[in-house]
SERO-4910 file (N, C-alpha, C, O; in steps of 0.05 Angstrom, whole numbers):
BEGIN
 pado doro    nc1    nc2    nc3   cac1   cac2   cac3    cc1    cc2    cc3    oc1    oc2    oc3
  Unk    A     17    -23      0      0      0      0     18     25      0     32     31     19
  Unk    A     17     36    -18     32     72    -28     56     66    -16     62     77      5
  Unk    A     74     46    -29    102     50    -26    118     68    -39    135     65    -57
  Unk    A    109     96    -22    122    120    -31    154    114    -23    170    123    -39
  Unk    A    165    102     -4    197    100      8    204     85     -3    187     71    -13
  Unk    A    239     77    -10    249     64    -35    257     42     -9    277     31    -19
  Unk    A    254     34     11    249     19     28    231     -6     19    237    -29     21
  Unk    A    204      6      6    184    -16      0    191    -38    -30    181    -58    -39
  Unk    A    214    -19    -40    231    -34    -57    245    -51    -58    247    -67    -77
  Unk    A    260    -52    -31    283    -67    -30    272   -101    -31    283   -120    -41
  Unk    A    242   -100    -14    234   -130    -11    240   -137    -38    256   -156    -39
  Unk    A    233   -129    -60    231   -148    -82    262   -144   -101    264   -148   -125
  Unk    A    281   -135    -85    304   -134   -102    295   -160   -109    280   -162   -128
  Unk    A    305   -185    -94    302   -209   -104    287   -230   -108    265   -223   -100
  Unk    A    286   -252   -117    258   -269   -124    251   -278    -93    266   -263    -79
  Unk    A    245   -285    -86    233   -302    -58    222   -327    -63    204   -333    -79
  Unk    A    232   -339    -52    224   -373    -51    197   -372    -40    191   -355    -23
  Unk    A    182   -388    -48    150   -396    -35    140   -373    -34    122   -370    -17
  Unk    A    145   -353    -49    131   -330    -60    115   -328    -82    128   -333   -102
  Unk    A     91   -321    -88     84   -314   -103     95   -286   -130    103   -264   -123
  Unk    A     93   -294   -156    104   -263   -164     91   -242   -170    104   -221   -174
  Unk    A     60   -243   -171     51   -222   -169     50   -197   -152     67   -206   -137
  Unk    A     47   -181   -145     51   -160   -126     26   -139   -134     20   -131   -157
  Unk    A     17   -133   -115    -10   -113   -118     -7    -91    -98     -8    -89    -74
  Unk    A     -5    -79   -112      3    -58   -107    -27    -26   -105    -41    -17   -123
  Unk    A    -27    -22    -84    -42      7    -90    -38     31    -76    -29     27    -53
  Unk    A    -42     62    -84    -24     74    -82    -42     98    -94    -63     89   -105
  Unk    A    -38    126    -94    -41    144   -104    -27    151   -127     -4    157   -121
  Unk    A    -32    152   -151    -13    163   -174     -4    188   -175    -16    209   -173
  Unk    A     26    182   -181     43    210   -170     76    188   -179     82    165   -187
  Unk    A     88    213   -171    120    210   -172    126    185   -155    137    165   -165
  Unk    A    118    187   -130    126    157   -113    113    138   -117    125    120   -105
  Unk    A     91    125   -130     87    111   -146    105     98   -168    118     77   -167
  Unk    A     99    122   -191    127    124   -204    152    117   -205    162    102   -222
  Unk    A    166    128   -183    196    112   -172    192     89   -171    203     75   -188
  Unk    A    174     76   -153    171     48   -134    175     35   -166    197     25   -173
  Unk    A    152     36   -182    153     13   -201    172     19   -223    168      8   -245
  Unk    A    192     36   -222    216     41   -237    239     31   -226    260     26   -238
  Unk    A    232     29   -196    262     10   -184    256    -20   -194    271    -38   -204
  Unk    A    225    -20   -188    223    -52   -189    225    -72   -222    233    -95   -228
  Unk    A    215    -49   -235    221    -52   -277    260    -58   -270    271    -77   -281
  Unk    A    276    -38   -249    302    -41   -259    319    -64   -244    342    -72   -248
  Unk    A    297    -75   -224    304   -109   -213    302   -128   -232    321   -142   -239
  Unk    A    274   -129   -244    261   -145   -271    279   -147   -285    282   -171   -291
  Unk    A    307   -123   -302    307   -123   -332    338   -118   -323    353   -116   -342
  Unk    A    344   -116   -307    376   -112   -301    388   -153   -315    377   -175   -319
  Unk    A    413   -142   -318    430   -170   -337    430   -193   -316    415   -213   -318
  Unk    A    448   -188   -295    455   -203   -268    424   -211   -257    405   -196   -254
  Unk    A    425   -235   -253    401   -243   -231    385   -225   -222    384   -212   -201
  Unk    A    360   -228   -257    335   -206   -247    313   -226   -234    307   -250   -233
  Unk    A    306   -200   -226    287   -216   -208    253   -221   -232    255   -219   -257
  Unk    A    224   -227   -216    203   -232   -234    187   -225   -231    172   -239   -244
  Unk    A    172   -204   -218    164   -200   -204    136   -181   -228    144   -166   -246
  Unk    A    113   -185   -224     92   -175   -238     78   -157   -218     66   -168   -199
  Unk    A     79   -129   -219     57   -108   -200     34   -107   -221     33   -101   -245
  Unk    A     16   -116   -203    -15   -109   -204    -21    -83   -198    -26    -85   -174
  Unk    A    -24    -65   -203    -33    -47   -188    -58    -32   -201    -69    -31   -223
  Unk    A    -63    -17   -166    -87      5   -177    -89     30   -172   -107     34   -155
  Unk    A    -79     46   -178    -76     65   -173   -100     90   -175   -113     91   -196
  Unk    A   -104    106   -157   -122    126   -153   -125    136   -121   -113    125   -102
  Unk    A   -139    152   -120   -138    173    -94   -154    152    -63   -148    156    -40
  Unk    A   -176    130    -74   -198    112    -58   -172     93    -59   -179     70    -53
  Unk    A   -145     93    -63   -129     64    -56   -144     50    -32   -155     28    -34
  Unk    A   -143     56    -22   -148     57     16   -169     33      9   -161     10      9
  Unk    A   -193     38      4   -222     32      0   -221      6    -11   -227    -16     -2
  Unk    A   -207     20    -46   -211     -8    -59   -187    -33    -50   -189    -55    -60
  Unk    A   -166    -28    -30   -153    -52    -21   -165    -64     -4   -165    -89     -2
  Unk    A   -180    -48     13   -199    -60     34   -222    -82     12   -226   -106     15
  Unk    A   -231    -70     -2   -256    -80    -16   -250   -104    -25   -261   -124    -17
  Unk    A   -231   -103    -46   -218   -129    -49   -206   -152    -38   -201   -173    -49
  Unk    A   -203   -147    -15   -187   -168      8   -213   -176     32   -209   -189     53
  Unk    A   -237   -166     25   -252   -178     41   -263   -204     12   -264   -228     16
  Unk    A   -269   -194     -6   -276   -208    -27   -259   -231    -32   -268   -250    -44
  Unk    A   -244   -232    -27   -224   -264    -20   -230   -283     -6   -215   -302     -4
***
């Protein structure tokens, strides 16, 4: 949820075992957005052991709402 800090990046430098690779991501659209899935495109596509990682995301101002909404629907 709105991993504006390049902190929320680091988890997925690498693949994770017994991980799933999707990542869902939600967030307000903006610059920190932005960054987050520009570090994570430069884990993906880097030569050396990229990582795999697929963000779902949804981006808009109700993030809040619609993560709640969706995770009861599970």
């Amino acid at each position: 949820m709105d991993p504006g800090h390049f902190h929320a990046a680091l988890v997925q430098k690498t693949d994770l075992n017994d991980v799933g690779s999707n990542v869902y991501v939600y967030a307000p659209q903006g610059p920190d957005l932005q960054a987050h899935l520009s570090k994570i495109d430069g884990y993906n596509h880097r030569p050396a052991d990229p990582s795999h990682w697929n963000e779902v995301v949804y981006a808009g101002n109700d993030f809040f709402d619609k993560m709640i909404k969706e995770k009861k629907a599970m």
